[in-house]
C-alpha positions in Angstrom: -4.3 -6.8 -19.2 -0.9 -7.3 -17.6 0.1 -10.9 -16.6 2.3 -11.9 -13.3 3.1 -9.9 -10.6 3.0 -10.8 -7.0 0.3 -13.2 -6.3 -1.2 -12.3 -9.2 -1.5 -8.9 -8.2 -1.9 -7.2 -11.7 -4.7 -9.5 -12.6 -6.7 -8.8 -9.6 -5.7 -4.8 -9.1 -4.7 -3.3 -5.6 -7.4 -4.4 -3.0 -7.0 -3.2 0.3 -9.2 -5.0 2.6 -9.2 -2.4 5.1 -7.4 0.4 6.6 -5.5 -0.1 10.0 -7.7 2.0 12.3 -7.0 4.4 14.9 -7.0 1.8 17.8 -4.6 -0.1 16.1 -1.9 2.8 16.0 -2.3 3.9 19.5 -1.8 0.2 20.2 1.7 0.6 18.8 3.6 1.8 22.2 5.5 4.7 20.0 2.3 6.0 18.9 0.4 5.3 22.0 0.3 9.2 23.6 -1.2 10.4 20.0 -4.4 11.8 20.2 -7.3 10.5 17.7 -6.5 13.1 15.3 -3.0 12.5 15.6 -3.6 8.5 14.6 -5.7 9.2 12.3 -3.0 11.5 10.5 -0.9 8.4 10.5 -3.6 6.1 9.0 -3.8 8.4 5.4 -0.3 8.7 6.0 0.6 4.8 5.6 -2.5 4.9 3.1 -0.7 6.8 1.0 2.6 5.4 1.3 1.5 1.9 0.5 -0.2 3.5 -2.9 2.6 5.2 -3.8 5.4 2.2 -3.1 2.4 -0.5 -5.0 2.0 2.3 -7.9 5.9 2.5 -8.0 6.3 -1.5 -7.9 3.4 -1.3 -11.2 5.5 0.7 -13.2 8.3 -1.3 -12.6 6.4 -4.7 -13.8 5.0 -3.0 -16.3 8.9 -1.9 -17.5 10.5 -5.3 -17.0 7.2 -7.2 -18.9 7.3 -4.6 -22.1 11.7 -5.3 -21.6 11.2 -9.1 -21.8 8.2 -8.7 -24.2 10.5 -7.2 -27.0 
């Protein structure tokens, strides 16, 4: 099991606790015209984004702990 990361992120694993949901992105003035299917499109959108920028940010702990490990 990896050790560190933020917060102790690695021990606990990637836990959203929710998604942001449509109302809250047609809250957002710039988004606020979008239709439901629109927001919606915007929700998986930032879902994926944050998994690929937290998967990314794994890797990279996971290179600097096997660097420093050696």
């Amino acid at each position: 099991m990896m050790k560190g990361g933020v917060n102790g992120v690695f021990r606990q694993g990637y836990d959203r606790q929710k998604d942001i949901t449509i109302e809250e992105v047609k809250a957002c003035g710039v988004f606020a015209h979008f239709t439901d299917e629109e927001a919606q499109q915007v929700v998986d959108a930032l879902r994926r984004f944050t998994e690929v920028v937290f998967d990314c940010y794994k890797r990279k702990q996971l290179a600097l702990q096997q660097t420093s490990d050696n």
